[in-house]
Steps between C-alpha positions, in 0.01 A plus 500: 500500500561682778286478849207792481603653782589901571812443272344395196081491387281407264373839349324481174621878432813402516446190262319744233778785503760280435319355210455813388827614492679196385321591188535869518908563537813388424489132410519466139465117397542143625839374292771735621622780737277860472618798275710709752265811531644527853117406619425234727232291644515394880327218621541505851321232781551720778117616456364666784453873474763626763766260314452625168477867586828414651661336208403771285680754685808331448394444145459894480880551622596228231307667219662880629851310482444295193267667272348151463084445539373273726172432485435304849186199531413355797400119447389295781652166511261234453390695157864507378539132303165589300548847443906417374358241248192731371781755486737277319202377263444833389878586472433790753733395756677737787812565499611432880313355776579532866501265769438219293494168719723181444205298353402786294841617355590094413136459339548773263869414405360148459278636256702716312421849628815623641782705370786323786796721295383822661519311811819328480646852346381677871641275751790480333556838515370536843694200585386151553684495858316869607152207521418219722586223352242285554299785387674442172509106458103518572456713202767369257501226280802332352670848567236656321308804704167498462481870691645666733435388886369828681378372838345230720243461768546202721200277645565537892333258813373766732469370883416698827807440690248587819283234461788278429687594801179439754466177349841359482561489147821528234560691224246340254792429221393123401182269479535377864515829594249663333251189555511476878544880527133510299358192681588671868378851386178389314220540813093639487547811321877505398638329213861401487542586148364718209625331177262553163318271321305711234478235179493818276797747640893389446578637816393170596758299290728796619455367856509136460812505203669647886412235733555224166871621400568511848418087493713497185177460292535552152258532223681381275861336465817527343337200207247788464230254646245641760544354845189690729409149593786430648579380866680839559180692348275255685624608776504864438110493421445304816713782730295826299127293574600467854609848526255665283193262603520342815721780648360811289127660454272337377342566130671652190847699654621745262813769476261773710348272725812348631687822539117635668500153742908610636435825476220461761699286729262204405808321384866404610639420147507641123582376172562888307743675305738793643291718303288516895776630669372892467171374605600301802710795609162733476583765241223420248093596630335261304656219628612570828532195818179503646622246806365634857898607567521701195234743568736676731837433354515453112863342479334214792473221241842606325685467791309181600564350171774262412595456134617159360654554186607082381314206623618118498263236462593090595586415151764807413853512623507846525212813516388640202355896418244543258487856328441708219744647289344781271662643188529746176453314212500636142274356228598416169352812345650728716712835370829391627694805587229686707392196683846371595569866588153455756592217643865590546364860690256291736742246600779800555339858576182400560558205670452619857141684382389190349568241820453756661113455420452239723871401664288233766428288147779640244830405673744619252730179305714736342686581835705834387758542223859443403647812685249480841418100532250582788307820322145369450496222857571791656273707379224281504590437895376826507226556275158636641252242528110551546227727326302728764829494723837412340768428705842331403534162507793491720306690776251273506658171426826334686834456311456167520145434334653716198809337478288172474273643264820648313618143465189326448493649167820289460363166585194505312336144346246483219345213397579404113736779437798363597369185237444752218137471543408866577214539195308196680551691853351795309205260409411382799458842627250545263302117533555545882539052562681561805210759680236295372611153646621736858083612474388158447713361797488733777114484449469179528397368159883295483765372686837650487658206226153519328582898460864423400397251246219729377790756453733325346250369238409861380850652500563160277255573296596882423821422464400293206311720342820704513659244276 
């Protein structure tokens, strides 16, 4: 599920037409690969109405070059595992979905609902070393691909580096760091930090899975057993209520009322993904700053912000980057030719238009090609972000921040993927244990190890019911 923010919502429109035509085109049973009638069926999570008019311009110079039909579907996230299965049920499945998320992509392969020799087929012909590779290991298994890796958005620790500065304060890039910084900087008024804690949203496990992998947290192990009660977890749900409760606003926090509290100068420190970093720079009206600087000068909290990319907790001998790497995955019913031939065109021609979309929150893992190593990083670097004003990323953003966001992609951690245990990953972002013991804890109704224990006990349970 991905957060309901501007970059992906819950529309019941959206929901209905894809139902629709999932039963209407090109799918044409649940056993085997589609009769090649050079027709497709495009699934695609990038939802919101400027992203898909987008997409289907580059799907209208892919048709003109191609001859191949595309018929294009908008799907909003959270809907995605129950309209795939409905879709599978009645053998009406697409034949390609876009930007399909780690937990996502593993569930359905878990389940049985991917073609993975279209995949494997594309990067090798695109080359295997042309991607990131930890792009690659986070959505392979056993050298099997499961898709193919388009793009990644990174969850970043925004800071103002002015109130930092006035106060005396380091680069908040571990616990101790980020603890005293929110202790000294929560007064009357002013909250230190602006971390969620909606029970219902994932965004919530989004931003605590940062702050745990950066303790080394797990949940679960390399004996497959779930550890969230762990001293390393303990910890980790101790740091987030301190930050989010005793440091943060009070009452439920969730992925617009953070970015609303920083935004408004109210706070010092963010938990949010680099899918804010058009908005913080002021190029999109319905979510401009609002702090009593920015009236005059729109790029004030951009150029007062400091980005943390990695934290390191006590328990972790190194920092640790939580992201999300998105991907084209084919289904088992999909026409083979004409979708390989898609997903070849968007991860070569139309690769620019399609990161392109959103660059702040699609940083490319396929960083150029055999013959120009450097085509697509570079491009990106200079890719026009925003939606009323669109500027390119590199005139707004240093060399540095990119290059960090460039690498990020690079050091990404997941929790159970790296144990095989993506379709329980995908579960839990369904069930929702982790944001429902956060909401319990940061308002009071448990203590940190009663919210890590409460955790643990329903990803223990789901997992068995996976068995």
């Amino acid at each position: 599920m991905r957060t309901r923010t501007r970059w992906s919502r819950t529309t019941a429109a959206s929901v209905t037409a894809a139902l629709g035509m999932g039963l209407l085109t090109s799918c044409s049973g649940s056993t085997g690969p589609g009769t090649p009638d050079r027709e497709i069926t495009v699934w695609s999570q990038e939802n919101l109405p400027d992203r898909v008019a987008a997409t289907q311009k580059i799907i209208d110079r892919f048709e003109k070059k191609t001859g191949v039909k595309v018929h294009l579907v908008g799907v909003d996230e959270g809907q995605m595992p129950q309209l795939i299965m409905s879709a599978a049920a009645s053998g009406h499945l697409p034949d390609v979905i876009g930007a399909a998320p780690l937990g996502q992509t593993w569930q359905m392969y878990t389940n049985g609902l991917l073609n993975t020799d279209i995949p494997q087929q594309i990067v090798k012909k695109l080359g295997a070393k042309t991607f990131n590779k930890n792009a690659l290991d986070l959505t392979t298994d056993n050298g099997v691909n499961l898709g193919v890796p388009s793009d990644a958005w990174l969850q970043l620790l925004v800071y103002r580096k002015d109130d930092f500065a006035k106060a005396g304060l380091g680069t908040p890039d571990s616990y101790g760091k980020l603890l005293k910084a929110a202790k000294k900087l929560s007064t009357k008024g002013h909250d230190g930090m602006s971390a969620a804690t909606d029970p219902s949203d994932v965004f919530t496990s989004q931003s605590f899975e940062s702050l745990a992998l950066a303790n080394d947290c797990q949940m679960i192990d390399d004996r497959h057993e779930v550890t969230l009660d762990s001293p390393k977890c303990t910890t980790a749900f101790d740091a987030y209520d301190k930050l989010a409760r005793q440091y943060g606003a009070p009452g439920t926090q969730t992925v617009d009322s953070t970015r609303a509290t920083y935004f408004a100068g109210r706070s010092s420190m963010m938990i949010w993904s680099s899918f804010l970093l058009d908005e913080l720079a002021g190029l999109r009206k319905d979510a401009l700053p609002s702090c009593e600087q920015c009236g005059k000068d729109r790029r004030f909290l951009s150029e007062n912000t400091g980005v943390v990319t990695a934290l390191k907790g006590t328990g972790s001998a190194k920092a640790a980057q939580f992201g999300e790497v998105t991907s084209w995955v084919t289904t088992k019913t999909a026409e083979t030719a004409a979708s390989r031939q898609f997903i070849e065109y968007m991860m070569g021609r139309g690769y620019e238009s399609w990161f392109g979309l959103a660059p702040e929150g699609k940083i490319p893992v396929r960083r150029g090609t055999a013959q120009d190593p450097d085509k697509y990083l570079a491009a990106w670097r200079h890719s026009r972000i925003g939606v009323d004003t669109r500027k390119p990323l590199d005139a707004v953003y240093s060399p540095e921040l990119l290059d960090r966001l460039a690498d990020g992609v690079g050091a990404i951690r997941r929790w159970g993927i790296e144990q095989g245990e993506g379709a329980l990953i995908g579960a839990t972002n369904g069930e929702l244990p982790v944001p429902k013991a956060i909401g319990a804890m940061t308002s009071g109704q448990t203590s940190a190890s009663e919210a890590a224990r409460e955790a643990q006990d329903e990803v223990a349970a789901l997992k068995k019911s996976q068995q």
